[in-house]
GUKOL-815652 format. One record per residue: residue in one letter; x, y, z of N, C-alpha, C in turn. Coordinates in steps of 0.05 Angstrom, whole numbers, plus 5000, padded with zeros to 4 digits. Layout:
<rs>
["A",[X,Y,Z],[X,Y,Z],[X,Y,Z]]
...
</rs>
This chain:
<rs>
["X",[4820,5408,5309],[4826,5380,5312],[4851,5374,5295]]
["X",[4871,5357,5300],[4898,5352,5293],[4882,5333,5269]]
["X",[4909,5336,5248],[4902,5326,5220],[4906,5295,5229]]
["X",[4895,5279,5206],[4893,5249,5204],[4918,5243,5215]]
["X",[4921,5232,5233],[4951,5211,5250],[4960,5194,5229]]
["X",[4941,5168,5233],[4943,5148,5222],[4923,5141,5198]]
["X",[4926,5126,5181],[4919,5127,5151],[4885,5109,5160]]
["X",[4865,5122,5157],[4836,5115,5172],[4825,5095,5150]]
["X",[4826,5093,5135],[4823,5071,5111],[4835,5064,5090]]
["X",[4856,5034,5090],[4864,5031,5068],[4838,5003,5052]]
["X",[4832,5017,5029],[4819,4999,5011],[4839,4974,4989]]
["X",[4837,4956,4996],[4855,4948,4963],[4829,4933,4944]]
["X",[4834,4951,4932],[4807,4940,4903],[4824,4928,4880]]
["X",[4851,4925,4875],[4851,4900,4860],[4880,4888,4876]]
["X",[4861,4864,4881],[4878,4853,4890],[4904,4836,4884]]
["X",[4908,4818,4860],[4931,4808,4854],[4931,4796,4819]]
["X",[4956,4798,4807],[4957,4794,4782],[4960,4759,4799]]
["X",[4975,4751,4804],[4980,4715,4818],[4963,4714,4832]]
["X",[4978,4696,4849],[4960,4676,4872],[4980,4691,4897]]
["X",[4953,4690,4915],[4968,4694,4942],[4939,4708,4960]]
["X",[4925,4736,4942],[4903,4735,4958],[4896,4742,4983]]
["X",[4872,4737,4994],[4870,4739,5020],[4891,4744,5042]]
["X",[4910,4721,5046],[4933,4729,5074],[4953,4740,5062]]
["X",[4958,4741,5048],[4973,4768,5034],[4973,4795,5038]]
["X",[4938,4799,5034],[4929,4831,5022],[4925,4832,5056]]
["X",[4909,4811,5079],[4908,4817,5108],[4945,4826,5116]]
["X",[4954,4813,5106],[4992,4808,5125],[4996,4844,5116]]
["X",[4995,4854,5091],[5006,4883,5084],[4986,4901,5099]]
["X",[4955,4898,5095],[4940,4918,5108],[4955,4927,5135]]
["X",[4950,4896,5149],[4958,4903,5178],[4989,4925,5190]]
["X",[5007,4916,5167],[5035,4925,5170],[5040,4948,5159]]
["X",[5017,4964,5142],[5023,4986,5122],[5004,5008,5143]]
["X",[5022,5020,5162],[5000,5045,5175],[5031,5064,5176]]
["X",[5002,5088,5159],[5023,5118,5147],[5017,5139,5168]]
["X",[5032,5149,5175],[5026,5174,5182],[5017,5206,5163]]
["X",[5006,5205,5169],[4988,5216,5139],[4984,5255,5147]]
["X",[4988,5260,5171],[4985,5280,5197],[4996,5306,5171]]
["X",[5020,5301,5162],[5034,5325,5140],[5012,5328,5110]]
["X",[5002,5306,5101],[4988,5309,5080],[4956,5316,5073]]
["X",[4953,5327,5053],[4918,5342,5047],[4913,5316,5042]]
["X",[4900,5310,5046],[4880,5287,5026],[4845,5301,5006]]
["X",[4855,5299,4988],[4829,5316,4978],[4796,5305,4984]]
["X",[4776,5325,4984],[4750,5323,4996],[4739,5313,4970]]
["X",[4732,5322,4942],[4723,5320,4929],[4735,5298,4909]]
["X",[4755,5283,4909],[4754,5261,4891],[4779,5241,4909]]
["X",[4787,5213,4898],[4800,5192,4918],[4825,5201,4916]]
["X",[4839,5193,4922],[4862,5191,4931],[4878,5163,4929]]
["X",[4897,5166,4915],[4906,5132,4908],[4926,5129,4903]]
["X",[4951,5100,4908],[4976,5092,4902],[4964,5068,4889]]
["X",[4979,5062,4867],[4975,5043,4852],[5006,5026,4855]]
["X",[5010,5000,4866],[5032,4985,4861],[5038,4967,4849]]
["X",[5057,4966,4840],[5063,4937,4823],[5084,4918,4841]]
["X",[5082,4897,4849],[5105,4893,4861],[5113,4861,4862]]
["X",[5129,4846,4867],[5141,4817,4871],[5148,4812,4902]]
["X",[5143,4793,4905],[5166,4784,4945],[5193,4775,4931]]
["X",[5208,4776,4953],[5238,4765,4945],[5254,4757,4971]]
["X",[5251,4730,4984],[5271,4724,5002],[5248,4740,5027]]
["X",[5225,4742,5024],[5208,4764,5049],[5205,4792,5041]]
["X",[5217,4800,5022],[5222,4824,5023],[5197,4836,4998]]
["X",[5193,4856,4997],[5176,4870,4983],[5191,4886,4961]]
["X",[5190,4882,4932],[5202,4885,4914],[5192,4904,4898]]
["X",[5190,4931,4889],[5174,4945,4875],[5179,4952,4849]]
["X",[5156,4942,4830],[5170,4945,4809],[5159,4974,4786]]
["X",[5131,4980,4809],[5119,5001,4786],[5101,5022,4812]]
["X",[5099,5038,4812],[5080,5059,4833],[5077,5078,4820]]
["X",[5046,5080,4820],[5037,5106,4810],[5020,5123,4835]]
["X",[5005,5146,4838],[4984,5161,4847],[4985,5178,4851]]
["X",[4959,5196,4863],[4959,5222,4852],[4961,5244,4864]]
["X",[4976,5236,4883],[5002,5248,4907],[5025,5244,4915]]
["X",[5054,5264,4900],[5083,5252,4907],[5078,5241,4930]]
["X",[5068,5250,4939],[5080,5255,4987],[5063,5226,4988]]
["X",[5033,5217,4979],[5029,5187,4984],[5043,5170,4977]]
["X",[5054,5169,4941],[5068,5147,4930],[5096,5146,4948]]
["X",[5116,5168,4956],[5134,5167,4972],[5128,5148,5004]]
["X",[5116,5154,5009],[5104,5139,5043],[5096,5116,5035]]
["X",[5088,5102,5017],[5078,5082,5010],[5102,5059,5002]]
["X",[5118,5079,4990],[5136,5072,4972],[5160,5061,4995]]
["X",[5164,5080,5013],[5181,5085,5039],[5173,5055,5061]]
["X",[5144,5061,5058],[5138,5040,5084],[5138,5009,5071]]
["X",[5136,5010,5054],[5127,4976,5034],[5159,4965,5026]]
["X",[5182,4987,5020],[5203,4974,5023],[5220,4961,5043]]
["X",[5203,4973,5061],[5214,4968,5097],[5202,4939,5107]]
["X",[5179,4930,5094],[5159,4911,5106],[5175,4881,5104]]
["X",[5166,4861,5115],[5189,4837,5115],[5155,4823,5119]]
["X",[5160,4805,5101],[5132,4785,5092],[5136,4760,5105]]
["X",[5113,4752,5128],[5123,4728,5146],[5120,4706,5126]]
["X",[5092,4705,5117],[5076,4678,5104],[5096,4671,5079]]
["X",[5095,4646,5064],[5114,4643,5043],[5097,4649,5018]]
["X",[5107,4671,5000],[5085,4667,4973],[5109,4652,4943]]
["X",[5099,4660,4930],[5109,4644,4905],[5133,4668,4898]]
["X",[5158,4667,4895],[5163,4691,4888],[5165,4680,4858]]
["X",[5172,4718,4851],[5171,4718,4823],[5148,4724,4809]]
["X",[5124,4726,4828],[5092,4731,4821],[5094,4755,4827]]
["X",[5082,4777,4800],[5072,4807,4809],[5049,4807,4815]]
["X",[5048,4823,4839],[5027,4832,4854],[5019,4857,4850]]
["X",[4990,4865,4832],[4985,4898,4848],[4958,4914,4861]]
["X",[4966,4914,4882],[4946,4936,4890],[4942,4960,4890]]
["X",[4913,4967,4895],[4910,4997,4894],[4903,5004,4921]]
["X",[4917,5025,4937],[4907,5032,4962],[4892,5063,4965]]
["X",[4872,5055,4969],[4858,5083,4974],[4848,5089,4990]]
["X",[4858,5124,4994],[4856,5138,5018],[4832,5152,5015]]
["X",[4825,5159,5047],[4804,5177,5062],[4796,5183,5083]]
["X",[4794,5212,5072],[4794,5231,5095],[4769,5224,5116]]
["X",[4769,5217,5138],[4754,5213,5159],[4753,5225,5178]]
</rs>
């Protein structure tokens, strides 16, 4: 069977240092799908990107990424700078989530 395509669950378990919340954390879920097909994802413990980030003018501003795969934080890192934020949030507010992966 061909490895994971597309990213089969993103979790965000913390959701925001500000305000914004809900249609926020829905607007990125929806718009953040990785192709994941090149990467292991390990069996026996999570898998995670940690971000820190601001909006700016729509744009997605990054100010801190951690986790505990170059090849995830890069794709994450790659696809979240690309994203263009419809809804209006407060800029200047850091935002961070944690997205976590699994293997399904």
């Amino acid at each position: 069977m061909k490895k994971l395509i597309f990213i089969v669950a993103i979790l965000i378990s913390n959701l925001s240092f500000g305000a914004g919340g809900q249609p926020l954390k829905n607007e990125i879920t929806n718009k953040l799908i990785l192709d994941l097909s090149k990467i292991e994802l390990h069996k026996n413990h999570e898998d995670f990107v940690v971000v820190n980030f601001y909006i700016s003018n729509g744009e997605i501003e990054i100010t801190d990424i951690t986790g505990t795969q170059k090849e995830l934080i890069q794709k994450v890192k790659s696809k979240m700078s690309t994203l263009k934020i419809q809804q209006a949030y407060e800029e200047g507010v850091i935002y961070r989530y944690k997205f976590t992966f699994e293997k399904k």
